[in-house]
N, C-alpha and C positions, 0 to 999 in steps of 0.2 A: 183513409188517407192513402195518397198513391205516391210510391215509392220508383225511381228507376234505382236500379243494382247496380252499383259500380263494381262488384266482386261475387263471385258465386258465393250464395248464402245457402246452408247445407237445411234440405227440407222445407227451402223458402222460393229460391229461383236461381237463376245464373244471371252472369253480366249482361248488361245492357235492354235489362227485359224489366217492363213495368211492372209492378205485383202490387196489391191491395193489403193493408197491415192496419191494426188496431193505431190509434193515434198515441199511445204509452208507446208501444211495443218502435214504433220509427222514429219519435220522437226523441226517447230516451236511450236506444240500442244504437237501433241505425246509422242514424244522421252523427250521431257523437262520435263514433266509431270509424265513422267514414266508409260504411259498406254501402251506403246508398244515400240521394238527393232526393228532395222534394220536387215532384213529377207533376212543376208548372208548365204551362205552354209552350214557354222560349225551354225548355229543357225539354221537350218533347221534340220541340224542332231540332233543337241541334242534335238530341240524339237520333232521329232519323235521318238525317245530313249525314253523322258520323257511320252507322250500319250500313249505306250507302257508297262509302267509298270502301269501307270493311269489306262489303261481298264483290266490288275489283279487285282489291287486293286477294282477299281469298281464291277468287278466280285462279288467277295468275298462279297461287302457291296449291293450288290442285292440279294444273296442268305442270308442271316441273315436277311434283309427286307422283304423278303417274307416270311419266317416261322413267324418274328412275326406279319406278315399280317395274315395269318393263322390262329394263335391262339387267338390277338383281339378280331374279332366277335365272339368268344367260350368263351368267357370270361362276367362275369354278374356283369357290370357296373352302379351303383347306385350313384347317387350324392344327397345330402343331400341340403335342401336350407329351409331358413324360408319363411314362407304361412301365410296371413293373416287369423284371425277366422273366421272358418267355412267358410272357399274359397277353391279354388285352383287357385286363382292367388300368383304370388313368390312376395315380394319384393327385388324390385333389379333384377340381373338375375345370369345366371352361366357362370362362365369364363373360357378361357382357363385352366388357371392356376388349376381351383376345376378340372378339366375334366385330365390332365396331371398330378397331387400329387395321382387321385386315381388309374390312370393306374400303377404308381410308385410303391404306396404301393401290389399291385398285383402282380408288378417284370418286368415290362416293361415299360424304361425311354423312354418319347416321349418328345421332344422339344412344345413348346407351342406354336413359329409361326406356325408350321404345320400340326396344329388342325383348322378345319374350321367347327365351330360349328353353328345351325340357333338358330332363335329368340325363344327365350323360355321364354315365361311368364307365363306359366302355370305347373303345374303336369304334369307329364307323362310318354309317351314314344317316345324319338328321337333319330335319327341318326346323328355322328358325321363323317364329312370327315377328314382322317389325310393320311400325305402324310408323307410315311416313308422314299421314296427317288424319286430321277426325275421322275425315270419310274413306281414307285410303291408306287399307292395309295390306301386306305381300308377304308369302309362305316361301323363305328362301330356303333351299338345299345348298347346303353342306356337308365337309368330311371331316374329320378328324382323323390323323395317326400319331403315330410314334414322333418323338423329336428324334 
């Protein structure tokens, strides 16, 4: 029995992809569930109709991810965090969230799952990985100091 995915099915496939399943296994899981449709004709058609205007669209949102992948590391990122006296150890550390309000206030909204920042207890200088889209990721530098 063939199956198109309307939801990534974990060890099975992702959306919008046909995959081949036991006729229990679609029948009674599947289809009831609402993780995928019976992959007849006219739903073969309309889902390549649909993946068709998907990859304009994606277009369009890969070239906007790569300019501000571009302009990111050109950009002079400072985050602010309290330090005990006469240290440079932080208390606490720095989140998402401080790393994603300051890119904001600069003019460039980034989502805060897609910040992968490291362990920072210290002053400094580090790099953040942010993933602006599937295919396109950027190693932004940053500072940290004292408030």
């Amino acid at each position: 029995m063939q199956i198109i995915l309307k939801q990534n099915v974990e060890k099975l496939g992702f959306k919008d992809e046909i995959v081949t399943v036991k006729n229990g296994y679609g029948r009674n899981y599947l289809i009831p569930k609402e993780l995928g449709i019976l992959a007849t004709e006219s739903a073969k058609k309309i889902l390549a109709e649909n993946l068709r205007q998907q990859t304009k669209k994606e277009e369009t949102e890969i070239a906007s991810a790569n300019k501000i992948a571009e302009a990111l590391p050109k950009l002079d990122i400072v985050l602010k965090a309290k330090v005990a006296e006469g240290g440079t150890k932080l208390f606490g550390s720095i989140k998402n969230s401080q790393f994603s309000d300051t890119t904001a206030a600069l003019g460039y909204e980034i989502n805060d799952k897609f910040i992968k920042l490291p362990k920072i207890k210290e002053l400094g200088d580090y790099e953040a990985e942010v993933r602006l889209h599937r295919s396109v990721s950027v190693s932004v530098p940053f500072k940290v100091i004292s408030e």
